[in-house]
C-alpha positions as CSV (number, residue, x, y, z in Angstrom):
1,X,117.3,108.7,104.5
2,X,117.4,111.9,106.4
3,X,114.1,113.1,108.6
4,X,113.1,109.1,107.9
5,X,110.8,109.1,111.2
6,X,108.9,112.3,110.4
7,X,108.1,110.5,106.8
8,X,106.8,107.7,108.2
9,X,104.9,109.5,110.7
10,X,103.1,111.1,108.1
11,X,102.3,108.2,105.7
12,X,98.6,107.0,105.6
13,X,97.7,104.2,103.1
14,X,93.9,103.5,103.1
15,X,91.5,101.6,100.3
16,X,88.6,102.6,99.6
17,X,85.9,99.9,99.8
18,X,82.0,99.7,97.9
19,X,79.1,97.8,96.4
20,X,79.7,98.6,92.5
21,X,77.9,102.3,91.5
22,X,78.2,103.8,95.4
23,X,80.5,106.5,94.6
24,X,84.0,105.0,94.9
25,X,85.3,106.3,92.1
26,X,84.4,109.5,92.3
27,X,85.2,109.8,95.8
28,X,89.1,108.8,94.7
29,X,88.5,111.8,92.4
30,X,87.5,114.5,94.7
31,X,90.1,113.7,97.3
32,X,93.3,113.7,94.3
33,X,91.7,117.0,93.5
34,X,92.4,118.1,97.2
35,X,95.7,117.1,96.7
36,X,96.0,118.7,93.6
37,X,96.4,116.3,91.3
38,X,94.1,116.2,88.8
39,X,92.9,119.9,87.7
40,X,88.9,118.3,87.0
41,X,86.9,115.3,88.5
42,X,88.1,112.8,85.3
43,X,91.5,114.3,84.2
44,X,95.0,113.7,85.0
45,X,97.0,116.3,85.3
46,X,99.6,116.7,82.5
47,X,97.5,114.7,80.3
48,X,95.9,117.5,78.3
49,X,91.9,116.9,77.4
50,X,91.8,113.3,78.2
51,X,88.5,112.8,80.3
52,X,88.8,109.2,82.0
53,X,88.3,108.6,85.3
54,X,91.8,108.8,86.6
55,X,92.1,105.6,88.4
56,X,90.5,103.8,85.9
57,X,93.3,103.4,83.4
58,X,92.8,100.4,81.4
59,X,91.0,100.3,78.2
60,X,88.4,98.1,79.0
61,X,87.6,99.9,82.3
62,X,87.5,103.4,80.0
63,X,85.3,101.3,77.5
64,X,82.9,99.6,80.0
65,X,82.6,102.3,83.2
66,X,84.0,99.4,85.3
67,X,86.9,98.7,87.6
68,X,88.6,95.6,87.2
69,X,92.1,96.2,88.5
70,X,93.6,98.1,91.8
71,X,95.2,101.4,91.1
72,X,97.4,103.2,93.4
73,X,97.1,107.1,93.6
74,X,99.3,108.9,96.1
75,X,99.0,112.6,96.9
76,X,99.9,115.2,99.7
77,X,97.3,117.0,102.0
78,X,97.6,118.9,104.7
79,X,101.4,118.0,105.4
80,X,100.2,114.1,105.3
81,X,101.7,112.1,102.3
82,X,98.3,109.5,101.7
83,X,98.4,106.5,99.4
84,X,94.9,105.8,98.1
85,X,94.5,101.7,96.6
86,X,91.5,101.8,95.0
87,X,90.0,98.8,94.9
88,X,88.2,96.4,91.8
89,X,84.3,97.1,92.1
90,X,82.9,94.1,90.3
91,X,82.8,91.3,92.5
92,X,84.1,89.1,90.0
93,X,87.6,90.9,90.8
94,X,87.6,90.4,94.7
95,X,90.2,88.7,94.5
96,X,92.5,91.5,93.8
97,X,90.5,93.3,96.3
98,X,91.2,90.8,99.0
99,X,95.0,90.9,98.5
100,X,94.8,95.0,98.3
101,X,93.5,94.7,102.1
102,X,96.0,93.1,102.7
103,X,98.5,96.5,102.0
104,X,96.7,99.1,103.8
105,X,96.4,100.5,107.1
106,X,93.2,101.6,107.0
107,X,89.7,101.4,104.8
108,X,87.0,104.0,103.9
109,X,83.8,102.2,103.1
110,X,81.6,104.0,100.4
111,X,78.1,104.0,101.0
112,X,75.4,104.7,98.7
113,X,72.8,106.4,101.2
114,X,69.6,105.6,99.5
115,X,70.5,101.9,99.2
116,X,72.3,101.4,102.0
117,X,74.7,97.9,103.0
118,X,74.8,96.3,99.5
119,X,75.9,92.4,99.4
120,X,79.5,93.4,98.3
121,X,80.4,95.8,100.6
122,X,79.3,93.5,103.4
123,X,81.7,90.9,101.9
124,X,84.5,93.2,102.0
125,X,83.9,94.7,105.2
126,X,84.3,91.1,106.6
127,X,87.4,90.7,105.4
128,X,88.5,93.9,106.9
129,X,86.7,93.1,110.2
130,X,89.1,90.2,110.3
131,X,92.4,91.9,110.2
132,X,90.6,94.3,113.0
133,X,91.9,97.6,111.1
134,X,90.2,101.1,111.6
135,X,87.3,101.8,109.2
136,X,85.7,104.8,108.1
137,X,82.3,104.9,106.5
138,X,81.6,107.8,103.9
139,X,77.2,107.7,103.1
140,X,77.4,109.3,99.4
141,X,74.9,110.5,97.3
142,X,72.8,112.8,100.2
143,X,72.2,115.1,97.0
144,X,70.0,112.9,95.8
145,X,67.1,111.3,97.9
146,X,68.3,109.3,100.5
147,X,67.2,107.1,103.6
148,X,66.6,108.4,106.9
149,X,70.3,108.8,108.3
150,X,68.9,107.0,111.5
151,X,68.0,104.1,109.3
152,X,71.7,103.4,107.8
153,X,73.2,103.7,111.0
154,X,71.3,101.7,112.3
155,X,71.5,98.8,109.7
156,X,75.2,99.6,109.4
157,X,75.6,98.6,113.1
158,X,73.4,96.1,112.8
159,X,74.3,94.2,109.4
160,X,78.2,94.8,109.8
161,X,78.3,94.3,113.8
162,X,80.2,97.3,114.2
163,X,79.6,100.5,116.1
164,X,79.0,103.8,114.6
165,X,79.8,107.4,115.5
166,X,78.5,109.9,113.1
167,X,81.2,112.8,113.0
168,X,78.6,114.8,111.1
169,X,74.4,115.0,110.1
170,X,72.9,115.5,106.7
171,X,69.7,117.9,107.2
172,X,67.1,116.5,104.9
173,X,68.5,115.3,101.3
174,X,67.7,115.3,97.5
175,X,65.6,118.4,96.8
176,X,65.3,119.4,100.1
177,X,69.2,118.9,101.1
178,X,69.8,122.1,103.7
179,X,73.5,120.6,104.3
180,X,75.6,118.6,107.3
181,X,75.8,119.2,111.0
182,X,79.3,119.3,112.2
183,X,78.9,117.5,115.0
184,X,82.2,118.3,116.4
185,X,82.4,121.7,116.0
186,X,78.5,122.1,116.2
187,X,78.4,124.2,113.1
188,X,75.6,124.0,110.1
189,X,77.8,123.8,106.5
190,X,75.0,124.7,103.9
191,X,74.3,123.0,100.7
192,X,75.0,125.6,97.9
193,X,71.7,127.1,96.7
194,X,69.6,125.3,99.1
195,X,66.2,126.7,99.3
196,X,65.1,127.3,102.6
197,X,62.6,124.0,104.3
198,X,62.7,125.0,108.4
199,X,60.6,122.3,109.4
200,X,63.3,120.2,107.4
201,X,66.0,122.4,109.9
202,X,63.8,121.1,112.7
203,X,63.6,117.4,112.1
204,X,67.4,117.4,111.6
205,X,68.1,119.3,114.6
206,X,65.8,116.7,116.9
207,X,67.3,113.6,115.0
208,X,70.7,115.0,116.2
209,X,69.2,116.2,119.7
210,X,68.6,112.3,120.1
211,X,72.1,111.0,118.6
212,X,73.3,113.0,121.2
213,X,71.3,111.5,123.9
214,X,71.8,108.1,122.8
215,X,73.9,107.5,120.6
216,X,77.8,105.6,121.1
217,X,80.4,107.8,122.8
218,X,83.7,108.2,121.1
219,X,86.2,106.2,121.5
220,X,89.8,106.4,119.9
221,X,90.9,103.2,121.0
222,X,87.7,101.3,119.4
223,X,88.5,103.2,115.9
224,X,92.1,101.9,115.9
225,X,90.9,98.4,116.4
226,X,88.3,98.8,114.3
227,X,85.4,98.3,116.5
228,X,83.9,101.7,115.7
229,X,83.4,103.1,112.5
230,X,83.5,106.9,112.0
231,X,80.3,107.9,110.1
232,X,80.2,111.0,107.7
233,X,77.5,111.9,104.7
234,X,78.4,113.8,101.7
235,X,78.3,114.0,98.0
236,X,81.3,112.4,96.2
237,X,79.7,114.4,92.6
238,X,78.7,117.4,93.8
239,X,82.2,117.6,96.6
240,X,80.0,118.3,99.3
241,X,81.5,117.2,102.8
242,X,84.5,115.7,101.1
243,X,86.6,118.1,102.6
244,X,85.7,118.1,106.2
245,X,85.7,113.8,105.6
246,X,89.0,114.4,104.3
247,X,90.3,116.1,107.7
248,X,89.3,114.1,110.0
249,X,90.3,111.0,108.3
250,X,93.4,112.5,108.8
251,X,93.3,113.0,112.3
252,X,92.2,109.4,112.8
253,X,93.5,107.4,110.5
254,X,96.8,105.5,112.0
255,X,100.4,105.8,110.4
256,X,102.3,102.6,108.6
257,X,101.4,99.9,111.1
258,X,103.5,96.4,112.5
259,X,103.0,93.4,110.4
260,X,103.3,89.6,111.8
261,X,106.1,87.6,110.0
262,X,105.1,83.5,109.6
263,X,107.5,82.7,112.9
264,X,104.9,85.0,114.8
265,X,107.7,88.2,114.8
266,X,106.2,91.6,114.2
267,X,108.3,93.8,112.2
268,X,108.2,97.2,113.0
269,X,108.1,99.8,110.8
270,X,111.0,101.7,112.3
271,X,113.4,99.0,112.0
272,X,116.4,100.1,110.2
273,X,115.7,96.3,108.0
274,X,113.9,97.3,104.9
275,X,111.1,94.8,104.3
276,X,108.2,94.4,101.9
277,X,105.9,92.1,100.4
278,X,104.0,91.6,96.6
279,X,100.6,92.1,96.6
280,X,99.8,93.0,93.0
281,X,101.4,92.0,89.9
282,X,100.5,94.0,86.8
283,X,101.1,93.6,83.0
284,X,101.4,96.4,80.6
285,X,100.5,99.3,82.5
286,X,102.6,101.2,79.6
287,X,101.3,99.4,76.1
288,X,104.6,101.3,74.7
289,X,107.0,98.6,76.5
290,X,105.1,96.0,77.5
291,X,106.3,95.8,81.1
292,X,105.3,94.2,84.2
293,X,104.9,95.8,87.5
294,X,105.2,94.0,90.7
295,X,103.3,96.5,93.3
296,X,105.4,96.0,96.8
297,X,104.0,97.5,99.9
298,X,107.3,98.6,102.3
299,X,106.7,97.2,105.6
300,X,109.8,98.5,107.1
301,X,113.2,100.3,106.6
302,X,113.9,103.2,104.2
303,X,113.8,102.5,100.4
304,X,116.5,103.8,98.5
305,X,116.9,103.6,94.4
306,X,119.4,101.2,93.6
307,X,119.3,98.8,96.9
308,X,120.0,95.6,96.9
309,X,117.4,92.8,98.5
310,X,116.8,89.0,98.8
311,X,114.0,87.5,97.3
312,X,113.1,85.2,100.1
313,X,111.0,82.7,98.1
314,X,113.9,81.8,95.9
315,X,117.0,83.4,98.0
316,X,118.1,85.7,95.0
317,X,120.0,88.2,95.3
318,X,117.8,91.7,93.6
319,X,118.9,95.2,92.5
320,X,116.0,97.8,92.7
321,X,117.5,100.0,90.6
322,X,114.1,100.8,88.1
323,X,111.3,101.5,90.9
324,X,108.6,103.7,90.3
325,X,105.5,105.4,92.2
326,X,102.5,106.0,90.6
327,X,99.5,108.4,89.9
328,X,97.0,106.5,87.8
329,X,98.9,106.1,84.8
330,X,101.8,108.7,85.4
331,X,104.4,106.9,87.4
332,X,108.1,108.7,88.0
333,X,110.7,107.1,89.4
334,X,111.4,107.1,92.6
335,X,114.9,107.7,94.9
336,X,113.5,107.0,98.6
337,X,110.4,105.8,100.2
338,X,109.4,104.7,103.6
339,X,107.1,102.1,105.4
340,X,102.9,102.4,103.9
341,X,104.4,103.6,100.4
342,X,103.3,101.4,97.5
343,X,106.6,100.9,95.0
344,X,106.4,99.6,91.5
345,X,109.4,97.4,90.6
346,X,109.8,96.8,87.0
347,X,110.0,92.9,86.8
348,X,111.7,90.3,83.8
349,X,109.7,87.4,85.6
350,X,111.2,87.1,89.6
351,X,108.5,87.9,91.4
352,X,105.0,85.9,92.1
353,X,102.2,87.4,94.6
354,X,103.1,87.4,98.0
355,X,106.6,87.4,97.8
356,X,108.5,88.8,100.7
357,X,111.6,90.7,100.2
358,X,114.1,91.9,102.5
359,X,117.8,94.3,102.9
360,X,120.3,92.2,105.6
361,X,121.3,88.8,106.2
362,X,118.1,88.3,108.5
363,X,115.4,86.3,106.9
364,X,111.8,87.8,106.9
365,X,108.7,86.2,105.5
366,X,105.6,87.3,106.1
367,X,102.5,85.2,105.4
368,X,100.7,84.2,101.9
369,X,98.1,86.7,100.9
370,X,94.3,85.1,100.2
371,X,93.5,83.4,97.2
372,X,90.6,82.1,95.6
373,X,89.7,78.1,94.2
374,X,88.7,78.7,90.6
375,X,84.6,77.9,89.9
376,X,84.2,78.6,86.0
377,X,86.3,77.0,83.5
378,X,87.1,77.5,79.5
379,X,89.2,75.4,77.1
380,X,91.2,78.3,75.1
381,X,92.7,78.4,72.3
382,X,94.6,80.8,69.5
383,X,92.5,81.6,66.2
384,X,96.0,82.5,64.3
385,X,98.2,79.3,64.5
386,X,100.9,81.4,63.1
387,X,100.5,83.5,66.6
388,X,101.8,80.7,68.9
389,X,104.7,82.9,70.1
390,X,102.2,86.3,71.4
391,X,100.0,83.6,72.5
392,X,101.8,82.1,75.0
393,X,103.8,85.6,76.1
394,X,100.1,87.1,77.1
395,X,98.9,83.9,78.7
396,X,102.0,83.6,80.4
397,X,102.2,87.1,81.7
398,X,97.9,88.0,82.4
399,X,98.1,84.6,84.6
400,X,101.2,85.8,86.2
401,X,98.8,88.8,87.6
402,X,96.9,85.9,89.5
403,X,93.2,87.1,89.4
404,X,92.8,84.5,86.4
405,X,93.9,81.1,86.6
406,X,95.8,79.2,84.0
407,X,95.7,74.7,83.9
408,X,97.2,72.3,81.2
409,X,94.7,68.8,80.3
410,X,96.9,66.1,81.8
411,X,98.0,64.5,78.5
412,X,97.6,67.3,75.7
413,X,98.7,70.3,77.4
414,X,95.8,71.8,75.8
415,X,95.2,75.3,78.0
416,X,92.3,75.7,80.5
417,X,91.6,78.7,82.1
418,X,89.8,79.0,85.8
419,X,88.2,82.1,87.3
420,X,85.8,83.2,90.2
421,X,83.4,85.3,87.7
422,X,82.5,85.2,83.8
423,X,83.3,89.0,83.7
424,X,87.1,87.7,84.3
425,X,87.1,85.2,80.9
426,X,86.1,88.9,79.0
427,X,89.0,91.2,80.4
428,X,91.4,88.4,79.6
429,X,89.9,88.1,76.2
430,X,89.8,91.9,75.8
431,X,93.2,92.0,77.0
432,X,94.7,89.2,75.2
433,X,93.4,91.0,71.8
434,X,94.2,94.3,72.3
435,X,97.8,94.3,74.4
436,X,98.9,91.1,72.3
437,X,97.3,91.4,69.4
438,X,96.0,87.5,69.3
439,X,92.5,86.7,69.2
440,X,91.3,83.7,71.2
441,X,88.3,81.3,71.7
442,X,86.7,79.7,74.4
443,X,85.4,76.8,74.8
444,X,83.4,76.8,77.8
445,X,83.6,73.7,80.1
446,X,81.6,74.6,82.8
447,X,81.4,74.9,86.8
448,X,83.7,73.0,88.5
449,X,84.9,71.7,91.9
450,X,88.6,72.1,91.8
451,X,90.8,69.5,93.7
452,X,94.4,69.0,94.3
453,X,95.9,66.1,95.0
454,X,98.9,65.0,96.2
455,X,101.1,64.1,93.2
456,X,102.0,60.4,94.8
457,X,98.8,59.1,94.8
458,X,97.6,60.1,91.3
459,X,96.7,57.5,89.1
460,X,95.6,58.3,85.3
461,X,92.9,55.6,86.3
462,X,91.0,57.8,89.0
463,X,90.1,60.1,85.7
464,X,87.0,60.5,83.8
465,X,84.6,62.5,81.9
466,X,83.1,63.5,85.5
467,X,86.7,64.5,87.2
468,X,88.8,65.6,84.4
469,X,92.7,65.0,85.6
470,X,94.6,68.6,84.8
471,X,97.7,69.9,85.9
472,X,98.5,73.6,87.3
473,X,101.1,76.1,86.4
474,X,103.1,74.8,88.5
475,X,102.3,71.3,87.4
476,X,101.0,70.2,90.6
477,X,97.8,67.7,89.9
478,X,94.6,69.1,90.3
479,X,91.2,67.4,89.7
480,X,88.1,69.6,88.3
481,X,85.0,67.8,89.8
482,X,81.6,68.2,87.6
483,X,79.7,68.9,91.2
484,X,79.9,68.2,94.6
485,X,78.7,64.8,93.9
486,X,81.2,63.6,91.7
487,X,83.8,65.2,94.3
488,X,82.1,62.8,97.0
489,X,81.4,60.0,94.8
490,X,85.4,59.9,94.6
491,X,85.9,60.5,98.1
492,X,83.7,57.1,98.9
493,X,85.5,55.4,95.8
494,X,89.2,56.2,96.7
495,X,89.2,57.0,101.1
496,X,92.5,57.0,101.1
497,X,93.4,59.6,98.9
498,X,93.9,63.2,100.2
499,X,92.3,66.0,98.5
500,X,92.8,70.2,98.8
501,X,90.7,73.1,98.5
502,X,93.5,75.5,98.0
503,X,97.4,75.1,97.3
């Protein structure tokens, strides 16, 4: 690929992180109408009338004002090519969130600014921490009324452990909005139509008097490692600050970075070796032709159309010949990408989450990406026996996408379905009616405390109402405790035997 360094250079890949109702979505919005996307906040372009949130392309995410799967959105700005993943809100879907985190180089951390830290965005923003990659934290809403910007710095330092470094100041909010302090260029951007409140002016000017007193020095290195968080206010709705956010991100945010391989290597992303891993897997994105997308984030090498690669997992030998890129729900097919560029390959069934693939003879494998033991459990069943065939197509394929989980009763192979939330059991349902046309019923079974086991030292006998005996997809033995004193009942009973959280 010609000018392949300069490309990579000016890749950045970020997710965009929230508490459900903070902004995130309109926030993904405003910045693909900087790139020029989308012609209005709700419209893809090309797609006439059709006023859905772009990212949110699913029907039951258009139906409900929810998002329950990752979409990837990829624009130009600025002569930067960025690859927005924006993220599940509902915590029932973290899950997919998780694994997401795992594809990006960086993460911008919605904040509603007259609520503040919110229980999920504190969960996500520890498994960010973890990984130790640069954050950048976006307090929306300052059009409406809003907490004193000392206040949520404060409590963002001190509930997330990180250090903040506001790059600009709101002056007052709601009603009496005047607009942000660029703190950088020390330069007042007015709120459009903002009535005039100087002792308003004043406060804001001696709040940032002090910041500048006291507050955290820059520091590059500490944003790179993610141990300080750029701070910025804005509206998201009324596109306020979204440009000047939008900017600096840029100037901060890092290019493709290394990833570790499982024999501690770190694969560069200048390496001539074209590697990638599976971190999504998505079923009838087009409801025309059914298809499955496997979502591969390139870790190294150029990407050219029609490349062959080794599926390390299984050692097959792949052609990516039908590879597309996406924007919401338009995807073209692509000819060449480079390292931090999310690809859609069209799959028949090869690849699982996590996979690693790989150009050469050189083996790569980088490591397995999070999942989650299953709490809530329902029998399920097809309504139309004469539907058998669709049935076992969409269970086959919406399990496949791994945020739900599919089990088999040890004898009957009747089908039992595990997730982390109820909201879960409903998109599957929704899904399995309206992309399969087969209605199903539940039959709820309750909590339960998942447990595998290692196949030698299962006995039928160990079984009863209390730890049902049920088999995975990949028929490994599981046991689904009733509570966690059923699960140490048959610790005391059987010592010997080994049990798992997670396979």
């Amino acid at each position: 690929m010609e000018n392949f360094e300069q490309e990579l250079k000016n890749r950045r890949t970020f997710a965009i992180i929230s508490h459900p109702d903070a902004g995130k979505t309109t926030l993904t919005e405003q910045l693909l109408l900087h790139g020029g996307v989308i012609r209005e906040a709700g419209t893809v372009k090309g797609r006439g009338a059709k006023k859905l949130a772009s990212s949110d392309w699913m029907a039951i995410e258009q139906q409900r004002g929810i998002s329950v799967t990752s979409s990837v959105l990829q624009f130009d700005y600025d002569g930067k090519r960025i690859n927005i993943l924006d993220t599940p809100g509902h915590e029932d879907f973290s899950e997919d969130t998780y694994r997401t985190l795992m594809a990006v180089d960086s993460v911008v951390m919605v904040v509603d600014a007259a609520k503040g830290i919110e229980p999920q965005t504190k969960k996500l923003f520890e498994i960010v921490s973890q990984r130790g990659i640069p954050v950048f934290t976006f307090f929306n809403k300052i059009d409406r009324d809003a907490r004193s910007p000392l206040d949520l710095v404060d409590e963002l330092e001190s509930i997330l452990g990180i250090q903040a470094y506001p790059m600009n100041w709101p002056i007052g909010s709601g009603q009496i909005l005047q607009g942000i302090y660029d703190l950088q260029k020390k330069d007042l951007i007015p709120f459009k139509n903002a009535a005039d409140h100087p002792e308003v002016r004043q406060e804001g000017m001696d709040e940032i008097e002090l910041l500048e007193d006291a507050g955290n020095q820059f520091d590059e290195e500490a944003v790179a490692t993610g141990k300080l968080t750029p701070v910025f206010f804005g509206s998201a709705l009324a596109n306020f600050g979204v440009t000047e956010f939008l900017r600096e991100y840029l100037v901060y945010a890092p290019m493709p970075m290394p990833v570790e391989t499982v024999d501690d290597r770190e694969i560069e992303p200048e390496s001539d070796q074209f590697t990638g891993f599976v971190f999504k897997i998505q079923a009838n994105m087009d409801p025309r032709h059914r298809d499955r997308i496997a979502f591969v984030r390139i870790v190294s090498g150029p990407f050219e159309r029609g490349m062959d690669v080794t599926l390390e997992r299984t050692g097959k030998k792949l052609r990516l010949a039908n590879v597309t890129q996406f924007m919401a729900e338009e995807r073209e097919n692509v000819q060449g990408a480079v390292p931090g560029d999310i690809i859609g390959v069209y799959d028949t069934g090869n690849f699982q989450i996590g996979d690693t693939i790989f150009s050469g003879k050189k083996a790569v494998r980088f490591p397995d990406l999070p999942t989650f033991t299953p709490e809530f459990f329902n029998k399920v069943i097809a309504k139309d026996v004469m539907k058998q065939k669709s049935y076992h197509k969409g269970i086959t394929q919406l399990v496949q996408e791994g945020t739900i989980q599919l089990y088999k009763s040890w004898n009957s192979n009747e089908y039992i379905l595990g997730a982390v939330g109820q909201l879960q059991f409903e998109v599957f349902k929704f899904r399995m009616e309206n992309e399969y046309n087969v209605e199903i019923q539940f039959e709820p079974i309750g909590s339960k405390v998942a447990r595998w086991i290692n196949p030698d030292q299962v006995n039928e006998k160990m079984a009863s109402s209390r730890n049902l005996l049920v088999r995975d997809r990949y028929d490994r033995p599981v046991f689904l405790f009733e509570n966690n004193f059923a699960l140490n009942w048959f610790k005391d009973k059987y010592p010997d035997v080994e049990l798992e959280a997670k396979m």
